[in-house]
TIVEXZA-942212 format. One record per atom (N, C-alpha, C, CB): residue number from 1; residue in three letters; chain; atom name; x, y, z. Coordinates in Angstrom, 2 decimals, m for minus. Glycine has a CB too. Layout:
// TIVEXZA-942212
    nr   rest   kette   atom         x         y         z
   NUM    ALA       A     CA         X         Y         Z
...
//
This chain:
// TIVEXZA-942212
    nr   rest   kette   atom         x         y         z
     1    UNK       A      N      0.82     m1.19      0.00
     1    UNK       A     CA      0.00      0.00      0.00
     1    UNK       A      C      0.86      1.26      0.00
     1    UNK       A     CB     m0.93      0.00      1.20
     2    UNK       A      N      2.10      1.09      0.65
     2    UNK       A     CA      2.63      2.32      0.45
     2    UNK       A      C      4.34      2.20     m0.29
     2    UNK       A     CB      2.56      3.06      1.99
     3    UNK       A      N      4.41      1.58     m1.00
     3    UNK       A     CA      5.54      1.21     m1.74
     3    UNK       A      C      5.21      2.43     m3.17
     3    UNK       A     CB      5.53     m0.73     m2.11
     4    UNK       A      N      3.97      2.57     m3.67
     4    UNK       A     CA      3.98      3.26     m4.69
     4    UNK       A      C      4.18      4.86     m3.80
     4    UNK       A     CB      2.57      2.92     m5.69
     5    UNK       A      N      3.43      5.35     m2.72
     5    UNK       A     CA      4.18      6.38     m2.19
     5    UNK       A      C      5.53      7.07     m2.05
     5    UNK       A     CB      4.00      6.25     m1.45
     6    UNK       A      N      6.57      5.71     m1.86
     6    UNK       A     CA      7.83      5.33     m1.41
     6    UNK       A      C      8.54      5.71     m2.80
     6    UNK       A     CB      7.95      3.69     m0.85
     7    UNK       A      N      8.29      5.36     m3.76
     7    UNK       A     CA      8.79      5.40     m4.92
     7    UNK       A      C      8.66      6.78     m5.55
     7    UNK       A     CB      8.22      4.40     m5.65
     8    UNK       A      N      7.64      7.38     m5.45
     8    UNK       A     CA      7.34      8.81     m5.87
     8    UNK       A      C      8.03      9.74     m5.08
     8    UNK       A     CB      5.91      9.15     m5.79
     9    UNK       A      N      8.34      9.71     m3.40
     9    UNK       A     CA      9.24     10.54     m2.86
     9    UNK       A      C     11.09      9.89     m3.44
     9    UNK       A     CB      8.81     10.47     m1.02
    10    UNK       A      N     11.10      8.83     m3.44
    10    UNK       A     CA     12.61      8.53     m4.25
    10    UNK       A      C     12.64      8.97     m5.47
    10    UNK       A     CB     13.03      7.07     m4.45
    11    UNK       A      N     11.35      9.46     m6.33
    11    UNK       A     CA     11.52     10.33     m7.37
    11    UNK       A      C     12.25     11.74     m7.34
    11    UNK       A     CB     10.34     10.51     m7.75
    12    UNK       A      N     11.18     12.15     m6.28
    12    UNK       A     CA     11.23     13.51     m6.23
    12    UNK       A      C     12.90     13.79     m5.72
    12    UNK       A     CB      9.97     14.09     m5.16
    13    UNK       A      N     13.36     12.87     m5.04
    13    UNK       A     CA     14.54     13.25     m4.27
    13    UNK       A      C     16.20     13.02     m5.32
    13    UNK       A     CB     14.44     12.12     m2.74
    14    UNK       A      N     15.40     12.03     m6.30
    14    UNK       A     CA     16.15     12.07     m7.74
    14    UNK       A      C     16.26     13.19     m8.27
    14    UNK       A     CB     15.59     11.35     m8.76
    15    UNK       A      N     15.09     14.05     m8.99
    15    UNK       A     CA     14.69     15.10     m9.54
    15    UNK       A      C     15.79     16.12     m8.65
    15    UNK       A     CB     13.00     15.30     m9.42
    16    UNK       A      N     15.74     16.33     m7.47
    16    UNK       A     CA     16.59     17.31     m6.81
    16    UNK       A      C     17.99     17.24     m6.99
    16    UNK       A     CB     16.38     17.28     m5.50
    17    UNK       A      N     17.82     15.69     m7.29
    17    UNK       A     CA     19.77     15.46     m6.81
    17    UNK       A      C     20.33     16.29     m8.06
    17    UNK       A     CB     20.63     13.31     m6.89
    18    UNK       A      N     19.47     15.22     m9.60
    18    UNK       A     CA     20.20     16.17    m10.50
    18    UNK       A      C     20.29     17.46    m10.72
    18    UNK       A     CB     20.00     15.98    m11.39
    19    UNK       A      N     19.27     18.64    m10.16
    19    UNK       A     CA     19.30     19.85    m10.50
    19    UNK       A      C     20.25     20.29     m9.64
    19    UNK       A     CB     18.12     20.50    m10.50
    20    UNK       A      N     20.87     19.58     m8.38
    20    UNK       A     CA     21.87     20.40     m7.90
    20    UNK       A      C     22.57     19.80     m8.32
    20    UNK       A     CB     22.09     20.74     m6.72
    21    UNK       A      N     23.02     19.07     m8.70
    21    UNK       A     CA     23.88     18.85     m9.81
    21    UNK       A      C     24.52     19.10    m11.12
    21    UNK       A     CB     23.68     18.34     m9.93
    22    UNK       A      N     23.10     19.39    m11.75
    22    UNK       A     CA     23.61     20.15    m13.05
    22    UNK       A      C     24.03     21.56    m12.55
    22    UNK       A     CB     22.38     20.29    m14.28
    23    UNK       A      N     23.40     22.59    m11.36
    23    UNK       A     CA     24.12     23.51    m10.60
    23    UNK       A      C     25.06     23.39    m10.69
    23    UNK       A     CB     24.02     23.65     m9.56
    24    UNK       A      N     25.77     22.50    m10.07
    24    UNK       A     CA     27.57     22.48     m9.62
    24    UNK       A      C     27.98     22.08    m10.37
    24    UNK       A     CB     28.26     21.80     m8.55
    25    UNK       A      N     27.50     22.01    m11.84
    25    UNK       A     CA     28.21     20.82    m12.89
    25    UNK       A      C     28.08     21.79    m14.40
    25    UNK       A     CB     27.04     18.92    m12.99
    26    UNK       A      N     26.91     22.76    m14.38
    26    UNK       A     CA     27.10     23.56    m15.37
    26    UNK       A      C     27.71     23.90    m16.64
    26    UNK       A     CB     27.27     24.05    m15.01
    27    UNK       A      N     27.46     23.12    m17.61
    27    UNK       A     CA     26.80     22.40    m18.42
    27    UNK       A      C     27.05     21.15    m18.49
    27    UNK       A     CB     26.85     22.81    m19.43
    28    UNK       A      N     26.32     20.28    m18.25
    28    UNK       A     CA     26.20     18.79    m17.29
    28    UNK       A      C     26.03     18.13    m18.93
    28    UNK       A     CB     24.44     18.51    m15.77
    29    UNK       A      N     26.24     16.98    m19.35
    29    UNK       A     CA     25.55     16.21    m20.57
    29    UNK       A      C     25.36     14.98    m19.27
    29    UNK       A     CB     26.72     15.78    m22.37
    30    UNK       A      N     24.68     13.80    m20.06
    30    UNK       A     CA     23.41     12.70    m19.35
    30    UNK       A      C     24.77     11.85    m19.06
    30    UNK       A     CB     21.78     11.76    m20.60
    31    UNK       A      N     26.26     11.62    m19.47
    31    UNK       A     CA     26.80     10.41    m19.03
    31    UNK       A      C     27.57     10.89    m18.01
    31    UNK       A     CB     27.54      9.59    m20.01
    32    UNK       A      N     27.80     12.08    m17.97
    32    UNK       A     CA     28.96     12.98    m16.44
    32    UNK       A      C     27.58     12.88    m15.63
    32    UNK       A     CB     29.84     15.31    m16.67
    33    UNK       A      N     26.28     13.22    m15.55
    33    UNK       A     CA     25.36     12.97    m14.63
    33    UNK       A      C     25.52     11.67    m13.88
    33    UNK       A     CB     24.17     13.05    m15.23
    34    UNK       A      N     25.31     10.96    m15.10
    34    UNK       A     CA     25.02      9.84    m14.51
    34    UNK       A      C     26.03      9.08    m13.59
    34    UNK       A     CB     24.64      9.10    m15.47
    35    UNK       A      N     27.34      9.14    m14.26
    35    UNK       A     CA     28.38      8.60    m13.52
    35    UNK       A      C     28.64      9.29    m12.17
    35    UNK       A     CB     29.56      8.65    m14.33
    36    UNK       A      N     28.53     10.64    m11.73
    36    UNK       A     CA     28.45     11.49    m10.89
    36    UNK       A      C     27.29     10.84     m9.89
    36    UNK       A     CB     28.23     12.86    m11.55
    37    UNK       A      N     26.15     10.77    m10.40
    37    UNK       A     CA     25.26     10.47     m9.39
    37    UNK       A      C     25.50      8.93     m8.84
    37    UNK       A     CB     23.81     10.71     m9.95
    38    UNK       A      N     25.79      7.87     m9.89
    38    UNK       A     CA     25.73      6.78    m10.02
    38    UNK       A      C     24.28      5.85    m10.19
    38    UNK       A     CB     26.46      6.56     m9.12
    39    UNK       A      N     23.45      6.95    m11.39
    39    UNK       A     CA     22.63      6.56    m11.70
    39    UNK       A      C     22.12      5.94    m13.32
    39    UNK       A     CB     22.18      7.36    m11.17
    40    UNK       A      N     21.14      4.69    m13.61
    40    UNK       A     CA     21.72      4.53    m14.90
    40    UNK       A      C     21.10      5.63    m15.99
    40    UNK       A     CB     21.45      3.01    m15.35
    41    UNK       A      N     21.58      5.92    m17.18
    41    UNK       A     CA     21.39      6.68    m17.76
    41    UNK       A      C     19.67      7.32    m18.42
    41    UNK       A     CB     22.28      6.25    m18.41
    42    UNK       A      N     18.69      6.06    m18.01
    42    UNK       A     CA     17.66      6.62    m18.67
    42    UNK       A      C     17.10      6.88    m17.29
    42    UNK       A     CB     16.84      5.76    m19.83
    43    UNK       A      N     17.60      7.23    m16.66
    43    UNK       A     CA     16.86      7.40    m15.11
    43    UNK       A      C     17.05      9.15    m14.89
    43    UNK       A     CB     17.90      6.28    m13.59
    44    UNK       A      N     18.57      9.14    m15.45
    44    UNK       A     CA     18.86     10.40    m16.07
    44    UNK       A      C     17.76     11.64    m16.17
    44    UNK       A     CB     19.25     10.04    m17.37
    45    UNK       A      N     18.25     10.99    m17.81
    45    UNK       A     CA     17.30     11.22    m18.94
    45    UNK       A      C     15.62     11.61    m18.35
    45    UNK       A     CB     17.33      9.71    m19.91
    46    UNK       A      N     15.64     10.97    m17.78
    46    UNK       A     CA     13.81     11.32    m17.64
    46    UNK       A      C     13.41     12.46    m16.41
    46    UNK       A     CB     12.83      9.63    m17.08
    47    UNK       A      N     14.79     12.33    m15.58
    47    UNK       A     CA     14.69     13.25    m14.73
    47    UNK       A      C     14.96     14.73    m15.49
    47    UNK       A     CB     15.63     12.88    m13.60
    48    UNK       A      N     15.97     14.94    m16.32
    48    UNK       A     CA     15.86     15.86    m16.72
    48    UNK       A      C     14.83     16.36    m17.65
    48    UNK       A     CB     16.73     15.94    m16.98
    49    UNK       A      N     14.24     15.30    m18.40
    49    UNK       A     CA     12.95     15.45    m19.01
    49    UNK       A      C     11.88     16.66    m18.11
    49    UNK       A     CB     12.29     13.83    m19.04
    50    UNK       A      N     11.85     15.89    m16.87
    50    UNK       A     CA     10.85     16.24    m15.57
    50    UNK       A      C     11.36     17.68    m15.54
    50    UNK       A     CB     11.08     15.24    m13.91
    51    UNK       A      N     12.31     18.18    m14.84
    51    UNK       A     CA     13.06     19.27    m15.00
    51    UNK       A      C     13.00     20.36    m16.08
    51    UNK       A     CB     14.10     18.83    m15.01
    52    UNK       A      N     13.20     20.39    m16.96
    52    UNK       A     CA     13.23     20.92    m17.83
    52    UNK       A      C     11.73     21.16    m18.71
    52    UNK       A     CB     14.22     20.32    m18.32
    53    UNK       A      N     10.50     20.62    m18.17
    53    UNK       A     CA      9.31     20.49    m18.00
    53    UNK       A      C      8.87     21.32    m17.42
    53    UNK       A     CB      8.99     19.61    m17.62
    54    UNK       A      N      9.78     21.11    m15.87
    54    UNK       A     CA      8.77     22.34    m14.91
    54    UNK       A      C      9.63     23.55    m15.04
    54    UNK       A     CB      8.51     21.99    m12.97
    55    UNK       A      N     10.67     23.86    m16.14
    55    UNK       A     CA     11.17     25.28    m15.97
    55    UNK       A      C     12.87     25.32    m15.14
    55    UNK       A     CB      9.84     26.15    m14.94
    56    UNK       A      N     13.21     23.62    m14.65
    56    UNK       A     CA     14.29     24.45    m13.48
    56    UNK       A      C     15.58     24.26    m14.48
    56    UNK       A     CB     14.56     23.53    m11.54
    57    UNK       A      N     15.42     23.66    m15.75
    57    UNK       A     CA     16.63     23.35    m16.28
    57    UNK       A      C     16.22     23.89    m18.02
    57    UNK       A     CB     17.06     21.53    m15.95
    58    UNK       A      N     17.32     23.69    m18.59
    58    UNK       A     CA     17.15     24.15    m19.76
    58    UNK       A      C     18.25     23.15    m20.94
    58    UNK       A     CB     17.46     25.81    m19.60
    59    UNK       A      N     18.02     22.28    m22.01
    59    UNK       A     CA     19.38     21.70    m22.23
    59    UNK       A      C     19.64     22.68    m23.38
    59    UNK       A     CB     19.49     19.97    m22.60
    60    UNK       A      N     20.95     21.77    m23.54
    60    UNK       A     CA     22.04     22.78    m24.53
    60    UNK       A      C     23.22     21.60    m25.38
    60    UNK       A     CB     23.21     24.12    m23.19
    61    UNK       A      N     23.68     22.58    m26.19
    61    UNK       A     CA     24.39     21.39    m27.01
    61    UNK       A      C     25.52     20.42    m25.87
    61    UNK       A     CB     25.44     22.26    m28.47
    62    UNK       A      N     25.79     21.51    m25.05
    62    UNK       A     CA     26.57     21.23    m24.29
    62    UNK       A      C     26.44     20.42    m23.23
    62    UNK       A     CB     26.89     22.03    m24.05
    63    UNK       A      N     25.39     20.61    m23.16
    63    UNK       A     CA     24.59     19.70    m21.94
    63    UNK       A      C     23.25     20.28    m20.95
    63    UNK       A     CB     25.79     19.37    m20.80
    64    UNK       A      N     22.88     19.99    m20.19
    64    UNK       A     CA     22.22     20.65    m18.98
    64    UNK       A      C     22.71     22.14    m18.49
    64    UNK       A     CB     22.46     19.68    m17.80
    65    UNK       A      N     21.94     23.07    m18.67
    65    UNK       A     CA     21.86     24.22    m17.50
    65    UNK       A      C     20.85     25.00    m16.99
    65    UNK       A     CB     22.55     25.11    m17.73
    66    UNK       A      N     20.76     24.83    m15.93
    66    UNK       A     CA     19.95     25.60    m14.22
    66    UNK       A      C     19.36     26.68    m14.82
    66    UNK       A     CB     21.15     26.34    m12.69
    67    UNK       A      N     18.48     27.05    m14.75
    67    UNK       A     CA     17.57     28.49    m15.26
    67    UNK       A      C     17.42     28.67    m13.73
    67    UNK       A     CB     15.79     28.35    m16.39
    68    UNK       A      N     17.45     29.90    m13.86
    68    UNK       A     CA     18.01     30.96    m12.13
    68    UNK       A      C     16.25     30.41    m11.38
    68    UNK       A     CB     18.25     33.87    m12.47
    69    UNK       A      N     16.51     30.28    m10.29
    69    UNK       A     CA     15.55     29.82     m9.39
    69    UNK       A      C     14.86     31.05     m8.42
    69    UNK       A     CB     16.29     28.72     m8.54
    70    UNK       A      N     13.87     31.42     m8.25
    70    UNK       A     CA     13.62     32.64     m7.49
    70    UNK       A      C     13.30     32.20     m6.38
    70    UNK       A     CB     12.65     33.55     m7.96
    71    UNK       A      N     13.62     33.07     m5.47
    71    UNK       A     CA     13.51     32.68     m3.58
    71    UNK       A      C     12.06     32.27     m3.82
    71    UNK       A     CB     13.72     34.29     m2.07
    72    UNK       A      N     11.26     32.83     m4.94
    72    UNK       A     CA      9.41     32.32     m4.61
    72    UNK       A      C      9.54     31.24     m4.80
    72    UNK       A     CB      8.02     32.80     m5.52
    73    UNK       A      N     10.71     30.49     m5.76
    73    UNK       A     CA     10.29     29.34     m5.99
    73    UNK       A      C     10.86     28.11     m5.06
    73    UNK       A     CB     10.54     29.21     m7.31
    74    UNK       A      N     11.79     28.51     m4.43
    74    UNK       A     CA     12.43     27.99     m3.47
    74    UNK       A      C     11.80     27.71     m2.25
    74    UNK       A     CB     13.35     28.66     m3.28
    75    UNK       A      N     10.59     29.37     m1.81
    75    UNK       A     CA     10.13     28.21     m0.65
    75    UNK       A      C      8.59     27.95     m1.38
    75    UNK       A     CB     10.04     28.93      1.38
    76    UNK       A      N      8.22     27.76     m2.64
    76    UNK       A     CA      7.20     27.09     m3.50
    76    UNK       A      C      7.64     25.34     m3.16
    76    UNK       A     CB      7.40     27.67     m5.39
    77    UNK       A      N      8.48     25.21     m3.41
    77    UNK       A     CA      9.25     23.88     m3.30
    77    UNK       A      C      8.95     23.49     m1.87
    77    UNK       A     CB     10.93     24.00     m3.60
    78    UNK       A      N      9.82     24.58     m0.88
    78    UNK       A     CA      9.89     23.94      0.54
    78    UNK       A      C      8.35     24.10      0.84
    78    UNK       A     CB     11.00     24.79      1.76
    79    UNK       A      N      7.24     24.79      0.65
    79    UNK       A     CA      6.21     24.43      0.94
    79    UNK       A      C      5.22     23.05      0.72
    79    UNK       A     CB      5.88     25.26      0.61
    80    UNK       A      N      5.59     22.91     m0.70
    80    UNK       A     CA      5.12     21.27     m0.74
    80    UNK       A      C      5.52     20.51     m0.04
    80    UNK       A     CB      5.32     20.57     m1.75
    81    UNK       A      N      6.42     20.43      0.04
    81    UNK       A     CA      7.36     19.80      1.04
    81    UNK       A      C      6.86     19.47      2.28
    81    UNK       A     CB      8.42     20.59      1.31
    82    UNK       A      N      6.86     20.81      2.68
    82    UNK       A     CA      6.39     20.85      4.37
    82    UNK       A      C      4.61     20.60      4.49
    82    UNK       A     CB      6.85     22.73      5.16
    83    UNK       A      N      3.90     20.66      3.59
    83    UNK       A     CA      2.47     20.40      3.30
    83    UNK       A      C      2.40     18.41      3.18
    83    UNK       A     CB      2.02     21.41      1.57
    84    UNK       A      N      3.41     18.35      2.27
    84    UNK       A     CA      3.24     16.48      2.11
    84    UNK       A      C      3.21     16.05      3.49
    84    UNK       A     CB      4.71     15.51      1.27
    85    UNK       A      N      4.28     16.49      4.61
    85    UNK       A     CA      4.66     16.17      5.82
    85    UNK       A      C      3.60     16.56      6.73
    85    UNK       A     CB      5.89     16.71      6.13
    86    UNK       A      N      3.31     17.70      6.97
    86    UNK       A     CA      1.88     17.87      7.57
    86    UNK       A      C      0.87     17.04      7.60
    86    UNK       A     CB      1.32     18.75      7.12
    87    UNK       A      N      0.69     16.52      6.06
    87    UNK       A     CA     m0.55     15.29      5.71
    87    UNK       A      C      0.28     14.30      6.27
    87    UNK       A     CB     m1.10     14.89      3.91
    88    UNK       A      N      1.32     13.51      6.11
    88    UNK       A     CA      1.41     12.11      6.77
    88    UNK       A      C      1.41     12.59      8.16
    88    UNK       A     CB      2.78     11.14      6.37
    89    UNK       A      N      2.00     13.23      8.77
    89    UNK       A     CA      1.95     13.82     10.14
    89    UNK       A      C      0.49     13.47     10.60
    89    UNK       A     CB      2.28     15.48     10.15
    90    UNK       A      N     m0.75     14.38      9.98
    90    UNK       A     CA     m1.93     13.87     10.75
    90    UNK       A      C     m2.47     12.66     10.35
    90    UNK       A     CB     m2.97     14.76     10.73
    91    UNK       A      N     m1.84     12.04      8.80
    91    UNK       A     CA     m2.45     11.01      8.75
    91    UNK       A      C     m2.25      9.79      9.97
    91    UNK       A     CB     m2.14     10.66      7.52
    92    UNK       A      N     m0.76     10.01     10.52
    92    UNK       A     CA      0.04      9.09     11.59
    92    UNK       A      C     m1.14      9.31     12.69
    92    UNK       A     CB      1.85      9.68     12.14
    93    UNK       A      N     m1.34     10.58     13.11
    93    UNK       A     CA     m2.43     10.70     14.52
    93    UNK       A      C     m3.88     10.42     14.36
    93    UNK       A     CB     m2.49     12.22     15.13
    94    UNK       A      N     m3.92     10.54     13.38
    94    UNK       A     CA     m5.33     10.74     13.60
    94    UNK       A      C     m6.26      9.33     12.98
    94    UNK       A     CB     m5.74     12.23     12.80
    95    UNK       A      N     m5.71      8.61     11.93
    95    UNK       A     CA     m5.89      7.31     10.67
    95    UNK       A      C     m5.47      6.00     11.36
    95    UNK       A     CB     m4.73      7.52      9.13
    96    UNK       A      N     m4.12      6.49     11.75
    96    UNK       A     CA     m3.22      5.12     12.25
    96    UNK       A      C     m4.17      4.58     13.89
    96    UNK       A     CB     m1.03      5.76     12.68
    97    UNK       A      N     m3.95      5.68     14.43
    97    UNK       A     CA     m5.10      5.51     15.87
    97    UNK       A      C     m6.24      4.80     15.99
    97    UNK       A     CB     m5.72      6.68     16.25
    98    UNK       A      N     m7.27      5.00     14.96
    98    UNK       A     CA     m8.59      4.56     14.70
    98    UNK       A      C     m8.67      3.29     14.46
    98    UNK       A     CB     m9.16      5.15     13.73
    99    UNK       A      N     m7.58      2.79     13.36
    99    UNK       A     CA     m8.11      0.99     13.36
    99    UNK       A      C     m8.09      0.11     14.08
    99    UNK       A     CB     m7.65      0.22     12.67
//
């Protein structure tokens, strides 16, 4: 029941690794990612897909680069964040209690 949960936050925490990555790596191509992260290459690939989807990356002949991030979007981010956690938080008190 909660393995597909499990998998979607190991997404999301993928998605992050590479954008700070292509950050510190500036202009990144998919096989220095990958070897860097030690991830396999279409795992990559799709993350930056994701990325470059929602605006945080941009590619290039050269490879991957970071499109400037605004503090709104930074705590846009940390708010989901802290909202996902809130929900398991009461789901733990209030769901888990009852059965």
């Amino acid at each position: 029941m909660f393995s597909k949960i499990k998998r979607e936050i190991d997404l999301v925490e993928r998605h992050l690794a590479v954008l700070r990555t292509v950050r510190e790596n500036q202009p990144i191509g998919i096989d220095k990612l990958a070897t860097t992260l030690d991830l396999p290459k279409n795992n990559v690939r799709t993350s930056l897909h994701i990325l470059e989807n929602n605006g945080f990356i941009q590619a290039s002949k050269p490879g991957a680069v970071a499109q400037k991030i605004s503090p709104d979007d930074t705590r846009a981010i940390e708010n989901e964040i802290e909202e996902m956690i809130e929900r398991l938080k009461d789901l733990k008190k209030k769901q888990i209690r009852n059965l």
